[in-house]
RODO-2510 file (C-alpha; in nm, 4 decimals, decimal comma):
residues 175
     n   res          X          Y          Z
     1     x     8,9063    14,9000     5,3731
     2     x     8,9447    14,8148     5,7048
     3     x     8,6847    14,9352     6,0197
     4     x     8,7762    15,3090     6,1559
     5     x     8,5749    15,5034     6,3894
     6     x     8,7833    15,8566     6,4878
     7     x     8,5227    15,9089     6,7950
     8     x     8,5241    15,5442     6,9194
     9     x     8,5766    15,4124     7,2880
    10     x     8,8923    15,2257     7,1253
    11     x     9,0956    15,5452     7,0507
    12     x     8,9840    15,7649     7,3424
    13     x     9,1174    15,5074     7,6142
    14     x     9,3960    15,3951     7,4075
    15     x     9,4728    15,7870     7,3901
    16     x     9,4543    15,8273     7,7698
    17     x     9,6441    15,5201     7,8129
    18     x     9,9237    15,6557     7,6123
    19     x     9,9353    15,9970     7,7371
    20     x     9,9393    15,8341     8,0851
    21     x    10,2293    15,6036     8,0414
    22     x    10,4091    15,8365     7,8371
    23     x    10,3664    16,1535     8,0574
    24     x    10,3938    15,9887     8,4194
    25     x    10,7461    15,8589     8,3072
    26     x    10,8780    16,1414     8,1503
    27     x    10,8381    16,4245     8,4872
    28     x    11,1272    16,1371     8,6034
    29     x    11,1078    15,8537     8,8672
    30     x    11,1375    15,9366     9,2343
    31     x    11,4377    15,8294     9,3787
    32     x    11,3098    15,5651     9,5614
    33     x    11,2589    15,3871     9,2355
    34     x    11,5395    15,4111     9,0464
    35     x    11,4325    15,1639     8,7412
    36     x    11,0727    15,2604     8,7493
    37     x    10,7927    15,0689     8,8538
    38     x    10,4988    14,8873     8,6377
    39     x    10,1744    15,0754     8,4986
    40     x     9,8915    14,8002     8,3965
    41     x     9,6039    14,8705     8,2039
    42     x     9,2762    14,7349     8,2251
    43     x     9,3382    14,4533     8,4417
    44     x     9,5585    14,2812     8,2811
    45     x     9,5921    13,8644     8,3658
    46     x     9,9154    13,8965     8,5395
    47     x    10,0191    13,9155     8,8847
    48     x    10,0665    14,2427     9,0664
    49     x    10,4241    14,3965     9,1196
    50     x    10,4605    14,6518     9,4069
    51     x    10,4561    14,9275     9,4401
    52     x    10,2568    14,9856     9,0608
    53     x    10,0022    15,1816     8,9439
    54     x     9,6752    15,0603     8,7405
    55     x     9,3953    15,2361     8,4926
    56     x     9,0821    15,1085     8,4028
    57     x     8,8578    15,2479     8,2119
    58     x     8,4996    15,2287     8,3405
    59     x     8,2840    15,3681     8,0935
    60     x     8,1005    15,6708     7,9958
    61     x     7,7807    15,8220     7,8901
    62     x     7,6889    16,0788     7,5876
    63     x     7,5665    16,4387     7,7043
    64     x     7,4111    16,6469     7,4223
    65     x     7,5816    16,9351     7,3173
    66     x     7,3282    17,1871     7,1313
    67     x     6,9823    17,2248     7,0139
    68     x     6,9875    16,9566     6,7239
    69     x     7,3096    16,8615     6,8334
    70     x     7,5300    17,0947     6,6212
    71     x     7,8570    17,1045     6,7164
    72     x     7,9438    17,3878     6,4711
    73     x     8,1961    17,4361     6,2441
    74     x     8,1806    17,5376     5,8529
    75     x     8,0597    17,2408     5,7805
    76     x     7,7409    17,1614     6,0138
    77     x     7,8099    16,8319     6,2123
    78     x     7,5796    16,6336     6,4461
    79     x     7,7408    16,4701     6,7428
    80     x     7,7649    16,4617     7,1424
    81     x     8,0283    16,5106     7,4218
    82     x     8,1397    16,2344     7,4973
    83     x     8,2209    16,1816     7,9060
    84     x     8,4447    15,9394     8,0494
    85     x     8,5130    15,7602     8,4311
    86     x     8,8749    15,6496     8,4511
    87     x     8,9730    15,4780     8,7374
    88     x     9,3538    15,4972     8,8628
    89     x     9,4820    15,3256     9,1494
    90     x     9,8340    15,3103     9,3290
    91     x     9,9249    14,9698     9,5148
    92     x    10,1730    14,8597     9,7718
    93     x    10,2532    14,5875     9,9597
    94     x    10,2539    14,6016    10,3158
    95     x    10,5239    14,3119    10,3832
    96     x    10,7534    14,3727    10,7225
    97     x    10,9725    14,6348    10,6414
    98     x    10,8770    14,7472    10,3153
    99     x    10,7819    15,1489    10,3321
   100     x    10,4605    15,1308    10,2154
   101     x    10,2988    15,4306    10,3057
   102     x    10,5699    15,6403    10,1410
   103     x    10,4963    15,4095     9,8360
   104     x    10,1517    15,4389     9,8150
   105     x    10,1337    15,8828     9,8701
   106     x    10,4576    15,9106     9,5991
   107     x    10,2647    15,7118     9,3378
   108     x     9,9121    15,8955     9,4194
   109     x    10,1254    16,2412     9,4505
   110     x    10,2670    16,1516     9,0613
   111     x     9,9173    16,0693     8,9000
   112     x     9,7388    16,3535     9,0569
   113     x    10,0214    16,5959     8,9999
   114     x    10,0117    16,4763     8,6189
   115     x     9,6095    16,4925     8,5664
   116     x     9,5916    16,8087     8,7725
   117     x     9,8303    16,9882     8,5540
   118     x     9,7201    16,8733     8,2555
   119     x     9,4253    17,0361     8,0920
   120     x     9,3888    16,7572     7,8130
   121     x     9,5393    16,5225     7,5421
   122     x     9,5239    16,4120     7,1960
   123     x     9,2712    16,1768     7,0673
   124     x     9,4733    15,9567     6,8313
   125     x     9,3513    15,7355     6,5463
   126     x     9,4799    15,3992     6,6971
   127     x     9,2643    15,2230     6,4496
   128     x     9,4514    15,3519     6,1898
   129     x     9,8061    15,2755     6,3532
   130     x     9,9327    15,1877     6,6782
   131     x    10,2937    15,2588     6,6224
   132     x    10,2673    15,6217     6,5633
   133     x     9,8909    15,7227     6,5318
   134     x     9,7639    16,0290     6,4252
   135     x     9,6036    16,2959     6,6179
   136     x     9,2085    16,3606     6,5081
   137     x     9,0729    16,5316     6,7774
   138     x     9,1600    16,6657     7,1515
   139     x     9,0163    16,5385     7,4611
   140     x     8,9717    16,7630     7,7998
   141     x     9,0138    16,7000     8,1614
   142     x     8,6764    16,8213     8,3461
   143     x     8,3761    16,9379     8,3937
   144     x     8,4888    17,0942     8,6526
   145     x     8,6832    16,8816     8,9148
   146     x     8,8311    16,6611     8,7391
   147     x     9,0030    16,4320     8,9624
   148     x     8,8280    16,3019     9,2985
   149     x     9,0277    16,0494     9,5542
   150     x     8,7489    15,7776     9,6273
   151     x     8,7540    15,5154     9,9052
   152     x     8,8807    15,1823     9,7984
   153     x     8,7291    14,8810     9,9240
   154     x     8,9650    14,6447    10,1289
   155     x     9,2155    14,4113    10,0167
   156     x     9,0928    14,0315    10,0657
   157     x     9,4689    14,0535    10,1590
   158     x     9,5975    14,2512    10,5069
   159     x     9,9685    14,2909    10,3372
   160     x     9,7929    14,4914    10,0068
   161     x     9,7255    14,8943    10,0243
   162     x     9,5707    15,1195     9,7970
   163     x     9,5163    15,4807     9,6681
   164     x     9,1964    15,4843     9,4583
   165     x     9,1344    15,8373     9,2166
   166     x     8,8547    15,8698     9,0083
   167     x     8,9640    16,0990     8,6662
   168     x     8,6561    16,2281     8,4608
   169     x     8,7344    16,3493     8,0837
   170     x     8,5506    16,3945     7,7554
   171     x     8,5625    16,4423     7,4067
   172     x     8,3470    16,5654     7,1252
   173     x     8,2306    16,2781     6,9006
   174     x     8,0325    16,3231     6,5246
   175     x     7,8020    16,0772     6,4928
***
């Protein structure tokens, strides 16, 4: 039988990764950008297209639910809520006449427009299948704000320009 873990870091950010891609293209492309432009996922070893959009996942910490832990239920389960720091950042390059500013607050005004609306997603079992996985669970935006713009450090590179958000979510996981 192969390894499956419902809860596991593996099908929570593949989740958000697929709600993401999946969501952000489907409210349409502006018209600036006819055929789209490229989403990358935890820095991938390619080269950076502009303008594009990247998520990284930077980790997370357990926060205990109950006394004991009991999540509830009819059948009495032991497990923690399970937070999570995702990192999504808009790019653009900032070549002679290339409108980079509108680039860079069109991108930033689609991801925050699709987290802010959003009040969670399905946790899929990606273990299982990637194709078409099953939903076991549901994960929420929050606690409270869940989306914070963050300073990005500067580009190495005068011609790059970025939009940094922060996105905090969590699940419930039984241990």
């Amino acid at each position: 039988m192969p390894f499956a873990w419902q809860a596991s870091q593996y099908n929570a950010r593949g989740s958000f990764n697929r709600w993401f891609l999946v969501n952000l293209s489907a409210s349409g492309w502006p018209i600036a950008y006819p055929s789209g432009f490229s989403i990358n996922f935890e820095y991938p070893d390619v080269p950076l297209t502009f303008p594009s959009v990247s998520v990284t996942h930077l980790g997370g910490e357990l926060q205990s639910i109950a006394q004991g832990n009991h999540m509830g239920g009819p059948t009495p389960l032991t497990g923690y809520r399970q937070h999570q720091l995702t990192e999504v950042n808009v790019w653009a390059s900032g070549q002679p006449n290339n409108p980079w500013v509108r680039d860079l607050w069109q991108l930033r005004d689609m991801a925050a427009y699709l987290i802010q609306r959003a009040t969670g997603f399905d946790l899929l079992n990606i273990y299982a299948a990637t194709a078409n996985p099953s939903s076991v669970g549901l994960c929420r935006f929050g606690p409270g704000n869940s989306l914070e713009d963050a300073a990005a450090p500067l580009e190495p590179s005068p011609n790059i320009h970025r939009q940094r958000m922060l996105v905090r979510w969590y699940y419930k996981t039984t241990v």
